[in-house]
N, CA, C and O atoms as CSV, one atom per row, in Angstrom:
chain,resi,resn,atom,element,x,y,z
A,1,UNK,N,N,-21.233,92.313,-82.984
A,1,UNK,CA,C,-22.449,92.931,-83.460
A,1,UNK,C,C,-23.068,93.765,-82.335
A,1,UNK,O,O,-23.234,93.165,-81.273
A,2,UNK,N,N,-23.469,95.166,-82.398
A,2,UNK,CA,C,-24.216,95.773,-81.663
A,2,UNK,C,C,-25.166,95.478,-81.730
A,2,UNK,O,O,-25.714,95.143,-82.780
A,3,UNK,N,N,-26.160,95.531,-79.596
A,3,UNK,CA,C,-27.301,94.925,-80.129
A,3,UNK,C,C,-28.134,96.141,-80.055
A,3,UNK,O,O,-27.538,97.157,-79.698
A,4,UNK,N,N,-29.560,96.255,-80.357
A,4,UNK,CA,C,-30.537,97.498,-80.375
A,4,UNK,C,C,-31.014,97.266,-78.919
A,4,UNK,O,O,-31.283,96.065,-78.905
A,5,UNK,N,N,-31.230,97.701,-77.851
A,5,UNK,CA,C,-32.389,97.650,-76.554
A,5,UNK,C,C,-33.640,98.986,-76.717
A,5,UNK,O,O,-33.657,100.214,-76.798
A,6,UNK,N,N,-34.264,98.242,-76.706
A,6,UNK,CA,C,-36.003,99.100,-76.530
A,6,UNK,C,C,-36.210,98.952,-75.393
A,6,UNK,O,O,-36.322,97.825,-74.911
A,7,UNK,N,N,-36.326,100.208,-74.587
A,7,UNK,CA,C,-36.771,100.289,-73.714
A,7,UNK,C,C,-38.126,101.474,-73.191
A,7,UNK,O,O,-38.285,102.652,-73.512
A,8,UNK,N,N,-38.933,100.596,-72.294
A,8,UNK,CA,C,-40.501,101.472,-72.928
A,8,UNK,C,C,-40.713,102.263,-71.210
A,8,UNK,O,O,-40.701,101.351,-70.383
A,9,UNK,N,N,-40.838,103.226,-70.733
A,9,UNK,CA,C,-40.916,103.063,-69.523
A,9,UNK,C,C,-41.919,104.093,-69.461
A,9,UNK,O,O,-41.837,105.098,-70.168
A,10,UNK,N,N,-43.053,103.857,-68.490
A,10,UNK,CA,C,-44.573,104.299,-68.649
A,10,UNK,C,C,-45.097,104.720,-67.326
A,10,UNK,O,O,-44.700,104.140,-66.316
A,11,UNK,N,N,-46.018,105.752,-67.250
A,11,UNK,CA,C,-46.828,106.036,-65.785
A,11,UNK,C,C,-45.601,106.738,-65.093
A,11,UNK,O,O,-45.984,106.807,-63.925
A,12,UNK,N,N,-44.335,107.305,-65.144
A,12,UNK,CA,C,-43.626,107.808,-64.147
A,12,UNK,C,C,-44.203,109.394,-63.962
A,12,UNK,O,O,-43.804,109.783,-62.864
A,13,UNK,N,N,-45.037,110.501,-64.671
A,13,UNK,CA,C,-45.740,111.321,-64.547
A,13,UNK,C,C,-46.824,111.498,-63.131
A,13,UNK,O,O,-47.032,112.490,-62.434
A,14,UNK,N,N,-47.335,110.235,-63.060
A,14,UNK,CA,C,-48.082,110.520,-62.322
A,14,UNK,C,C,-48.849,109.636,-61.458
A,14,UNK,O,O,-50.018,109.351,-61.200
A,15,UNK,N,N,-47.306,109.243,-61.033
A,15,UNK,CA,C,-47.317,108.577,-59.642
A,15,UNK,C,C,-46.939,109.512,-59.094
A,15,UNK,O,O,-46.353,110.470,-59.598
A,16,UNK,N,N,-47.336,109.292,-57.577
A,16,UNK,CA,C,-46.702,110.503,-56.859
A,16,UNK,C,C,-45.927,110.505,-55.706
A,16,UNK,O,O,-46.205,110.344,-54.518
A,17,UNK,N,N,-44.771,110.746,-56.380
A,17,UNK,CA,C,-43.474,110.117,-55.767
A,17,UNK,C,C,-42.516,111.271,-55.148
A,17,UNK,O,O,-43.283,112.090,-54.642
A,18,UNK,N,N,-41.427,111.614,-55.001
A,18,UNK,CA,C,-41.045,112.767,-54.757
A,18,UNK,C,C,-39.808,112.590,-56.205
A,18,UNK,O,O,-39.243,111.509,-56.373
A,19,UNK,N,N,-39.625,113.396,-56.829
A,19,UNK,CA,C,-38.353,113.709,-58.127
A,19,UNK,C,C,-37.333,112.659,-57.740
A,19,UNK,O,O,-36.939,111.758,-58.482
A,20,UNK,N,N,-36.851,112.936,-56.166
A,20,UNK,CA,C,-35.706,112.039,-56.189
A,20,UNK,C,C,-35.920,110.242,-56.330
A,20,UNK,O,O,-35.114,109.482,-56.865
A,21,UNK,N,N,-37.383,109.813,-55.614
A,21,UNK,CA,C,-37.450,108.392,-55.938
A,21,UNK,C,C,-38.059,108.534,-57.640
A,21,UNK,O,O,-37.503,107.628,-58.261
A,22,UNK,N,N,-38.712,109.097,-58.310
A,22,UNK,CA,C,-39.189,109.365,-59.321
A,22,UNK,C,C,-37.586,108.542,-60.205
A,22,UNK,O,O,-37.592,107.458,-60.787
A,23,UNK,N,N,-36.308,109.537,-60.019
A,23,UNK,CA,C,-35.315,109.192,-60.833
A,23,UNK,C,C,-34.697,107.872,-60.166
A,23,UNK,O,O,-33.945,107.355,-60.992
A,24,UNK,N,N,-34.731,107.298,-59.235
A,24,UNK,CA,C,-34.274,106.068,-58.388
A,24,UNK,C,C,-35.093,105.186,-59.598
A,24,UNK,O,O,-34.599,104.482,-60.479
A,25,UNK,N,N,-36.695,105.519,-59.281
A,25,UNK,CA,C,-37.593,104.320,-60.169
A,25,UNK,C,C,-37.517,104.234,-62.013
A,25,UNK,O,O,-38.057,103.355,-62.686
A,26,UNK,N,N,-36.758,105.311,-62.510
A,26,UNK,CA,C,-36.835,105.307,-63.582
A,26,UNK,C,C,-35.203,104.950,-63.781
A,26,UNK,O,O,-35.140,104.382,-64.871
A,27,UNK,N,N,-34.107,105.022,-63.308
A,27,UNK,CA,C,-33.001,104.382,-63.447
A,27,UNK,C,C,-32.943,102.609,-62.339
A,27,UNK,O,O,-32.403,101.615,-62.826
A,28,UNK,N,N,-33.312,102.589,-61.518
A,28,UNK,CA,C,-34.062,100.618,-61.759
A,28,UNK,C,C,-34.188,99.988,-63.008
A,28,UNK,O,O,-33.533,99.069,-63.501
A,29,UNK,N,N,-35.285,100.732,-63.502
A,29,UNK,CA,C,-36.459,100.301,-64.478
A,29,UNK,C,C,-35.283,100.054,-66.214
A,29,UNK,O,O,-35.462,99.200,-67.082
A,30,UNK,N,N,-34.264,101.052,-66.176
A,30,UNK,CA,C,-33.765,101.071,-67.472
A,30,UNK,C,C,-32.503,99.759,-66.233
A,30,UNK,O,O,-32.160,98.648,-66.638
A,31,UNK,N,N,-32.264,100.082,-65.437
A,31,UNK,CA,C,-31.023,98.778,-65.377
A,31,UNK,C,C,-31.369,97.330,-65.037
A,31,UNK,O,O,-30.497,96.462,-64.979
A,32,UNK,N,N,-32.836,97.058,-64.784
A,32,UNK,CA,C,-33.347,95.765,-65.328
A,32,UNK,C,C,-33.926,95.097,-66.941
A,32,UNK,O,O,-34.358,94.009,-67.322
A,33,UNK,N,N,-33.646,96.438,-67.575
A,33,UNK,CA,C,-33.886,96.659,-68.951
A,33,UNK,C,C,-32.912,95.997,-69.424
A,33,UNK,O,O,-33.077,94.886,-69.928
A,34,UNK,N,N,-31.768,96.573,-69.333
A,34,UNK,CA,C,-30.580,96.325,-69.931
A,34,UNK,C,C,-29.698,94.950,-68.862
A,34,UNK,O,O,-28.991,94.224,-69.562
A,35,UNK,N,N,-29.700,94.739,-67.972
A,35,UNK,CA,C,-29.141,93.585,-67.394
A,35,UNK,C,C,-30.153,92.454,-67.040
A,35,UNK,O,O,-29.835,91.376,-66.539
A,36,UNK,N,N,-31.625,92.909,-67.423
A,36,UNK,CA,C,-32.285,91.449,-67.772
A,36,UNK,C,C,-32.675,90.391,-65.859
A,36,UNK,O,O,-33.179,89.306,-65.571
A,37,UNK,N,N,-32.025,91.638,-65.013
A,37,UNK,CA,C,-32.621,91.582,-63.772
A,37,UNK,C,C,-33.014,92.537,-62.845
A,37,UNK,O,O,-33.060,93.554,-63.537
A,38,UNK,N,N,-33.381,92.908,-61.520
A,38,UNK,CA,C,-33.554,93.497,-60.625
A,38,UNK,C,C,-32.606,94.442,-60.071
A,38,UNK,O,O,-31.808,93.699,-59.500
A,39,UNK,N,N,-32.150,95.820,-59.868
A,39,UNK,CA,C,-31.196,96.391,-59.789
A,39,UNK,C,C,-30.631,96.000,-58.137
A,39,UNK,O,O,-31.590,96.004,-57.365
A,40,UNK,N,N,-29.511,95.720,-57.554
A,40,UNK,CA,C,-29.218,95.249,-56.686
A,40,UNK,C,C,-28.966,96.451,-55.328
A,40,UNK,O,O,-28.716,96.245,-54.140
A,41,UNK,N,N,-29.190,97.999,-56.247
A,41,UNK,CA,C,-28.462,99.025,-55.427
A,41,UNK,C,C,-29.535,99.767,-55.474
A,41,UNK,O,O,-30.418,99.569,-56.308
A,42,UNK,N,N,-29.580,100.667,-54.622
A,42,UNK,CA,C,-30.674,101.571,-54.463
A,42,UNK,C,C,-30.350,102.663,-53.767
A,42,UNK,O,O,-31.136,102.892,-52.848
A,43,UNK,N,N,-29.034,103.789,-53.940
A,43,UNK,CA,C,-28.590,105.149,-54.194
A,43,UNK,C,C,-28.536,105.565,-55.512
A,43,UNK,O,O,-28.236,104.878,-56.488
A,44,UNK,N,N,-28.859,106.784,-55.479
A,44,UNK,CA,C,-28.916,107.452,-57.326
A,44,UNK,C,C,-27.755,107.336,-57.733
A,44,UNK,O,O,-27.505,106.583,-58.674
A,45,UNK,N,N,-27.035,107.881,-57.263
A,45,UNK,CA,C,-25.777,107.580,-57.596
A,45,UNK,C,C,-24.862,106.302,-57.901
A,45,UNK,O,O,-23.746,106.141,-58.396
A,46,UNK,N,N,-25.652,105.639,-57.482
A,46,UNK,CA,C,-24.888,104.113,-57.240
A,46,UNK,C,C,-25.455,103.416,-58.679
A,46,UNK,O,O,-24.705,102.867,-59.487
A,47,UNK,N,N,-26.708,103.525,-58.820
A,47,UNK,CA,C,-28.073,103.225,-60.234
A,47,UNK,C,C,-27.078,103.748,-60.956
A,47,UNK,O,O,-26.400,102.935,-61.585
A,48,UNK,N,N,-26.769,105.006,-61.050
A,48,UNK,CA,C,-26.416,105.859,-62.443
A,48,UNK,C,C,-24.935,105.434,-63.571
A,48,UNK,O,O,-24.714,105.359,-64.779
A,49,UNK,N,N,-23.946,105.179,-61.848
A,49,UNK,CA,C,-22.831,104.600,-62.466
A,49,UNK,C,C,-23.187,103.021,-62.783
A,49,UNK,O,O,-22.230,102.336,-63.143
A,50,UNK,N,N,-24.270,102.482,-62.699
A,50,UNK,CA,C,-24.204,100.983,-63.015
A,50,UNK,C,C,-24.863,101.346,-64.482
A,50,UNK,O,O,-24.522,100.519,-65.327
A,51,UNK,N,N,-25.625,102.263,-64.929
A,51,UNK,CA,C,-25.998,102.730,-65.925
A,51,UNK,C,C,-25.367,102.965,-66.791
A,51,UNK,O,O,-25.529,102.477,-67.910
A,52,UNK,N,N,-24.474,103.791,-66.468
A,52,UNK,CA,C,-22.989,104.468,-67.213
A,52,UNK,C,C,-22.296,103.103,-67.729
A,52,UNK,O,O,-21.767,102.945,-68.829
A,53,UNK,N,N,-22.386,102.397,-66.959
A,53,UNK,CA,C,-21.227,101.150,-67.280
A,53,UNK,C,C,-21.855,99.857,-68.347
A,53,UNK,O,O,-21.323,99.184,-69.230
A,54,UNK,N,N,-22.952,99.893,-67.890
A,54,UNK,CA,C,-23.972,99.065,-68.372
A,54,UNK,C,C,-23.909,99.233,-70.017
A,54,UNK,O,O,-23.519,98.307,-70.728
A,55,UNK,N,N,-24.394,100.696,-70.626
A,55,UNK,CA,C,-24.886,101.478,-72.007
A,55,UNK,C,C,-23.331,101.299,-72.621
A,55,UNK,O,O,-23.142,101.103,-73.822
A,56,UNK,N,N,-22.597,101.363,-71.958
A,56,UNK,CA,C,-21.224,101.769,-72.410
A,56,UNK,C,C,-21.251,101.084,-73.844
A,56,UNK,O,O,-21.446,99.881,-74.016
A,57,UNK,N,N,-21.024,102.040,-74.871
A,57,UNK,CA,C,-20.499,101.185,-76.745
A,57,UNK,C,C,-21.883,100.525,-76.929
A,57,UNK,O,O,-21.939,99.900,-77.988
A,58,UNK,N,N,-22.913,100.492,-76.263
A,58,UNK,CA,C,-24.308,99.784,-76.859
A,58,UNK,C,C,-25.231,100.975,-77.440
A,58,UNK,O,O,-25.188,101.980,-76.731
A,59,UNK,N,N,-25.981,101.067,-78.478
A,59,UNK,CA,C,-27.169,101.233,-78.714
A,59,UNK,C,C,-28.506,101.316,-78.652
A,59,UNK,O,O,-29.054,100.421,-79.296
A,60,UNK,N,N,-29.344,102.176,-78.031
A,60,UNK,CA,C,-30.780,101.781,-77.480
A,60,UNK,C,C,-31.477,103.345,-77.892
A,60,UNK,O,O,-30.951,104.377,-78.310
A,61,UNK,N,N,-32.992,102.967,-77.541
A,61,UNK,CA,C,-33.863,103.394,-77.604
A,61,UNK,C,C,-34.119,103.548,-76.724
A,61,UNK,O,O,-33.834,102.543,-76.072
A,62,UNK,N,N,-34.794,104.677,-75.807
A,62,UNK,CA,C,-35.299,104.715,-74.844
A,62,UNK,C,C,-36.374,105.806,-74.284
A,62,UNK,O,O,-36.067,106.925,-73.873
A,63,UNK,N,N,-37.844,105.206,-74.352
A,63,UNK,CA,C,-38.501,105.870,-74.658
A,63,UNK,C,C,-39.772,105.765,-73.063
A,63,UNK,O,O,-40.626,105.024,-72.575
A,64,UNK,N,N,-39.197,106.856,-72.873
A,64,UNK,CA,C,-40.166,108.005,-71.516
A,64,UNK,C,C,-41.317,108.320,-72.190
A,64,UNK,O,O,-41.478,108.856,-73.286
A,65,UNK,N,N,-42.445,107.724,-71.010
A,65,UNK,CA,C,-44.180,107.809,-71.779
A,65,UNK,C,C,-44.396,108.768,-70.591
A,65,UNK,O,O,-43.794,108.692,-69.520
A,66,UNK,N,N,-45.537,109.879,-70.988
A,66,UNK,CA,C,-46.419,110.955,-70.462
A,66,UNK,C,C,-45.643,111.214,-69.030
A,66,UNK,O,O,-45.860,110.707,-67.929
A,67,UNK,N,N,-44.314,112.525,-69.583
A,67,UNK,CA,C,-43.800,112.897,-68.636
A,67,UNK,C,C,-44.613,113.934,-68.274
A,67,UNK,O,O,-44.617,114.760,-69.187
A,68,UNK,N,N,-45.318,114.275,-67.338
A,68,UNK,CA,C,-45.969,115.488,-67.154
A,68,UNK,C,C,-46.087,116.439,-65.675
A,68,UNK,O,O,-47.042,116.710,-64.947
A,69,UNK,N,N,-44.557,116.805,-65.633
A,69,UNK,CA,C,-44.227,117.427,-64.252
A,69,UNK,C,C,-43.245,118.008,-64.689
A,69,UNK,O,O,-42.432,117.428,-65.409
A,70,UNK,N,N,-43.125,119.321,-64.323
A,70,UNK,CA,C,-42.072,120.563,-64.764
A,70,UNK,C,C,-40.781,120.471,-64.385
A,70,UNK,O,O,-39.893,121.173,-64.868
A,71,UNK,N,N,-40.561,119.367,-63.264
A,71,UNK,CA,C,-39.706,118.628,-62.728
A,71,UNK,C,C,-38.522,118.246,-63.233
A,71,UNK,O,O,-37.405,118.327,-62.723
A,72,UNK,N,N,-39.044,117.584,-64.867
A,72,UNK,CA,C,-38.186,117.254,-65.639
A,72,UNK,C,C,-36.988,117.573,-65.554
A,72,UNK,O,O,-36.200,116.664,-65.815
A,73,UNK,N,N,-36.398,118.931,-65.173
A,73,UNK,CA,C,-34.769,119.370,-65.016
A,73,UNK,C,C,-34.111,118.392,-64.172
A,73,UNK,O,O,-32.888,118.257,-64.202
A,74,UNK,N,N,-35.084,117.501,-63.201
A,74,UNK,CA,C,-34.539,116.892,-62.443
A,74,UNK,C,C,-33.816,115.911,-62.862
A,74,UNK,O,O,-32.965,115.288,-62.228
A,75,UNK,N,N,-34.224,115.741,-64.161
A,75,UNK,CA,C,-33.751,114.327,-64.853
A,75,UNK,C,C,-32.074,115.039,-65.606
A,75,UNK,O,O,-31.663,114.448,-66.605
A,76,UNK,N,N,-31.568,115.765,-65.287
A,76,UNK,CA,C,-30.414,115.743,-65.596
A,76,UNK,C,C,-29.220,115.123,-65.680
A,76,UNK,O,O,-28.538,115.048,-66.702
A,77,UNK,N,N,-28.914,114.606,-64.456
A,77,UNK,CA,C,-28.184,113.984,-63.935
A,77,UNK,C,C,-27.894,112.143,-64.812
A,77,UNK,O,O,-26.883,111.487,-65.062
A,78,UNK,N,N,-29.469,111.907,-65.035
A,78,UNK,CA,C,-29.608,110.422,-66.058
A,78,UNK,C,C,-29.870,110.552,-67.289
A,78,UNK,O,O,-30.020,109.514,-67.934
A,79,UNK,N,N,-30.043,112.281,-68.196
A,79,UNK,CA,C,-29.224,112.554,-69.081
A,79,UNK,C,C,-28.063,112.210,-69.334
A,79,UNK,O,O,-27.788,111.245,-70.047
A,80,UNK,N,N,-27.013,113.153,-68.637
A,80,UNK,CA,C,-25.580,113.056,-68.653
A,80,UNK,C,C,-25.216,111.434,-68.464
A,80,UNK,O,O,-24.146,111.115,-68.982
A,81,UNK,N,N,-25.862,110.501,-67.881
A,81,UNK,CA,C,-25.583,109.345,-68.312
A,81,UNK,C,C,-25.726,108.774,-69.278
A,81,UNK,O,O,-24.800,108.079,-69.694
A,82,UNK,N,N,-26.534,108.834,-69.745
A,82,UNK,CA,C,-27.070,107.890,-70.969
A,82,UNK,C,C,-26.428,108.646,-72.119
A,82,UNK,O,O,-26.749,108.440,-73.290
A,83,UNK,N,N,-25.427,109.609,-71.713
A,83,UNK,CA,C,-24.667,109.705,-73.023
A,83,UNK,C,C,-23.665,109.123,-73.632
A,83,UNK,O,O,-23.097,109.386,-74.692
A,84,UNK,N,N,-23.481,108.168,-72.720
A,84,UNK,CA,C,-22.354,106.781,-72.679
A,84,UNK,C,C,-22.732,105.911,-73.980
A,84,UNK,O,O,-21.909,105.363,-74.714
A,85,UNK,N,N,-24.055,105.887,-74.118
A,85,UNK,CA,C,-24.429,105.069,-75.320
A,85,UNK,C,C,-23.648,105.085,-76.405
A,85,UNK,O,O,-22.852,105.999,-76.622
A,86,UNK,N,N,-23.817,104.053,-77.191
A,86,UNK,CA,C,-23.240,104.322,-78.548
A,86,UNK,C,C,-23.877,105.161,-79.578
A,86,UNK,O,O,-25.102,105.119,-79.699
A,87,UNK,N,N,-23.002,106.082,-80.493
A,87,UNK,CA,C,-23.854,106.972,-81.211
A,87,UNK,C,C,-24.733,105.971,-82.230
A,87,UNK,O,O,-24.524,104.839,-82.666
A,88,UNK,N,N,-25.797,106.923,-82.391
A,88,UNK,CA,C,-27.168,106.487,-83.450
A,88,UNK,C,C,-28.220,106.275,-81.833
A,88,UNK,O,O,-29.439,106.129,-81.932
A,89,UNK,N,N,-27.703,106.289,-80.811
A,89,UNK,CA,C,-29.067,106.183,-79.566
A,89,UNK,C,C,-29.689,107.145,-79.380
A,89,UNK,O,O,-29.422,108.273,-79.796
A,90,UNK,N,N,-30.794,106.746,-78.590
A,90,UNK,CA,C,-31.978,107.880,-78.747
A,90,UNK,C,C,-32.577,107.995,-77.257
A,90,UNK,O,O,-32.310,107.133,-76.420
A,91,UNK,N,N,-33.226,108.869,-77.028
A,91,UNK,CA,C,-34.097,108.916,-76.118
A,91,UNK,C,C,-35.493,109.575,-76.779
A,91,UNK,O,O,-35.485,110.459,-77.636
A,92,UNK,N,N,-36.192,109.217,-76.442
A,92,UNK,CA,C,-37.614,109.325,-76.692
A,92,UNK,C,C,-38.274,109.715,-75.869
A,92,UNK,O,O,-38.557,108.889,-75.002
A,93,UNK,N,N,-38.932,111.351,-75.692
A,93,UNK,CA,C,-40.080,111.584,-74.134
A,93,UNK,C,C,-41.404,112.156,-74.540
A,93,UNK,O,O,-41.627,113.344,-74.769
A,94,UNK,N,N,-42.230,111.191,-74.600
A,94,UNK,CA,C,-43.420,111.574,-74.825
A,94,UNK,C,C,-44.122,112.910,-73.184
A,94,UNK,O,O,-43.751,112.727,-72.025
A,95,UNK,N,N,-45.006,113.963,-73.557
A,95,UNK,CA,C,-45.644,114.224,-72.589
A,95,UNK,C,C,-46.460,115.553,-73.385
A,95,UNK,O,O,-46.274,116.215,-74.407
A,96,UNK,N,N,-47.413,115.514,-72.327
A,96,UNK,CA,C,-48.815,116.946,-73.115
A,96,UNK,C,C,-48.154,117.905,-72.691
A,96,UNK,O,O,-48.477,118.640,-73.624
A,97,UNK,N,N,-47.260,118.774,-71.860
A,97,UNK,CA,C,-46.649,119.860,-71.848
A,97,UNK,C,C,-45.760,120.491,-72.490
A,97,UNK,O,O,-44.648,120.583,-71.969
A,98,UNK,N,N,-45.883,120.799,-73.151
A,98,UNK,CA,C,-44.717,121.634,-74.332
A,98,UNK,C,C,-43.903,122.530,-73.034
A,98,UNK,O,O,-42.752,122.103,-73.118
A,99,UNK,N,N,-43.924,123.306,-72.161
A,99,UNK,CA,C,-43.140,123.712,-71.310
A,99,UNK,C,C,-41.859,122.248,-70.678
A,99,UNK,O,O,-40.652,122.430,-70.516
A,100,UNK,N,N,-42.652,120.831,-70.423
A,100,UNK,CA,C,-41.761,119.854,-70.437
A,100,UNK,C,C,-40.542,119.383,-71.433
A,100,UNK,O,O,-39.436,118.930,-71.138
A,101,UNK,N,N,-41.162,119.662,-72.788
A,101,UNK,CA,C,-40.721,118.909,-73.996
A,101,UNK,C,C,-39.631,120.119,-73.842
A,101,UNK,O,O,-38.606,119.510,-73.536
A,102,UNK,N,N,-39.336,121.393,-73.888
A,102,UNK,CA,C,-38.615,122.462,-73.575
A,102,UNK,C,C,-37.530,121.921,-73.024
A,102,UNK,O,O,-36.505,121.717,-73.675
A,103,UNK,N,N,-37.695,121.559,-71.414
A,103,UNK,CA,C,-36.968,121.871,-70.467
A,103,UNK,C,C,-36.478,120.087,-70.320
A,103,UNK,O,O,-36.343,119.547,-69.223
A,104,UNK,N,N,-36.302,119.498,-71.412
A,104,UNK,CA,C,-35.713,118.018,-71.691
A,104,UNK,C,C,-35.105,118.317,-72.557
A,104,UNK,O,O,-34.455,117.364,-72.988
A,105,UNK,N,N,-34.896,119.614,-73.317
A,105,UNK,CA,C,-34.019,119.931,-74.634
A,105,UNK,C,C,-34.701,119.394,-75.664
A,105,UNK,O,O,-34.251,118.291,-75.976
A,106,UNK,N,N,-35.724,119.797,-76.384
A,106,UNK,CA,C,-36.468,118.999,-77.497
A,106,UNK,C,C,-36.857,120.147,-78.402
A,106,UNK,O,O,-37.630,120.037,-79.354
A,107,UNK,N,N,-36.225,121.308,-78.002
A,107,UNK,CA,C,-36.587,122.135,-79.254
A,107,UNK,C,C,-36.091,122.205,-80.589
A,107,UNK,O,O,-34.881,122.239,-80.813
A,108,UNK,N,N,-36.941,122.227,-81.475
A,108,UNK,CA,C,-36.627,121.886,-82.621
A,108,UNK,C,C,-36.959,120.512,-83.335
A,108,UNK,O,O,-37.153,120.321,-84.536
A,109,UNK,N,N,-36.974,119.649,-82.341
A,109,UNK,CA,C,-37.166,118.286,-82.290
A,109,UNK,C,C,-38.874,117.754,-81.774
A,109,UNK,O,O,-39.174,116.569,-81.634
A,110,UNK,N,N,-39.776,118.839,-81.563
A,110,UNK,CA,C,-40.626,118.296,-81.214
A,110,UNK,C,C,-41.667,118.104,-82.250
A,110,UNK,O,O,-41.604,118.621,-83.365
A,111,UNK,N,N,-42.696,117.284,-81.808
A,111,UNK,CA,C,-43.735,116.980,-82.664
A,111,UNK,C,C,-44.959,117.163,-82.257
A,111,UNK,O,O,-45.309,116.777,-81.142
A,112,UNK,N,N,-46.108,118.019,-83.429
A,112,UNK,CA,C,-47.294,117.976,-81.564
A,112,UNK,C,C,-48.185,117.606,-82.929
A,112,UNK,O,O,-48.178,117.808,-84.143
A,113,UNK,N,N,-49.257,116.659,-81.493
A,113,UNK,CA,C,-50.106,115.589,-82.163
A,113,UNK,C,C,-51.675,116.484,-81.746
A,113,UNK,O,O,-52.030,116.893,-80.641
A,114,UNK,N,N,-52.278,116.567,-82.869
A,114,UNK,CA,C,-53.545,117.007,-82.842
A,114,UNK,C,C,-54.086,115.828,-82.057
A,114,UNK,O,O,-53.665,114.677,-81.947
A,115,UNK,N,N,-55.748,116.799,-81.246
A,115,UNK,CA,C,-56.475,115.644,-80.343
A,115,UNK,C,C,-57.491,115.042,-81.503
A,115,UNK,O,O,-58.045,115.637,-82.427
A,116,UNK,N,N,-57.530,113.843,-81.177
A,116,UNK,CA,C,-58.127,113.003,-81.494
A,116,UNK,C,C,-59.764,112.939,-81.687
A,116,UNK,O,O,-60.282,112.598,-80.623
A,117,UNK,N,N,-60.698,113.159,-82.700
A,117,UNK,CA,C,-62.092,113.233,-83.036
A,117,UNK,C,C,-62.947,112.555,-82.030
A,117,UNK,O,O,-64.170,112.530,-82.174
C-alpha cells in the first residue's frame, strides 16, 4: 500500500538566511518529514540524494508556506528531486508574489486569493 506524507513547511520566506542555507533548511525539514528523524548530513548535495532515495515510488504532498523571495529559481535543484515521487504527488507553494508563483512554474496553475474584509 502506498502511503500519503503531508508535509507542511512554514516561515522559510523570511528568515534571513542566505538561498544556499535557505535550501539546506528546507531539504532537513522534508527529510525529517519523511524518515521521522533528524537529517544526519548537512551538504546540499548530500540532503538531496537522501531525498531522492527517500520519495523514491512514495506519494506526498508537499506544501511550501509564504515563499516570498525572487530567489525561488534557487530552489531548482530540490525540484528536480522531488520528481522521484510517485505520480499523483504534489507540491504546493503558497506566496503574495505572483512574479514568485511564475518563476516556481505555476502558470496556469495559479490561484489568487482576494484580501480579506
Amino acid at each position: 500500500m502506498t502511503q500519503l506524507r503531508i508535509v507542511l513547511l512554514e516561515d522559510f520566506g523570511h528568515v534571513p538566511l542566505t538561498l544556499l542555507t535557505r535550501q539546506e533548511g528546507i531539504a532537513k525539514a522534508i527529510i525529517e518529514a519523511v524518515d521521522g528523524r533528524p537529517a544526519d548530513v548537512v551538504a546540499l548535495e548530500s540532503l538531496l540524494h537522501r531525498i531522492h532515495t527517500s520519495i523514491e515510488g512514495k506519494t506526498f504532498l508537499l506544501v511550501i508556506d509564504d515563499v516570498c523571495t525572487e530567489g525561488a529559481t534557487k530552489l531548482e535543484a530540490l525540484k528536480e528531486v522531488l520528481k522521484n515521487g510517485a505520480e499523483g504527488s504534489r507540491i504546493l507553494v503558497t506566496t503574495r508574489k505572483e512574479e514568485v508563483a511564475v518563476m516556481m512554474g505555476a502558470e496556469g496553475n495559479m490561484i489568487f486569493l482576494q484580501d480579506l474584509p
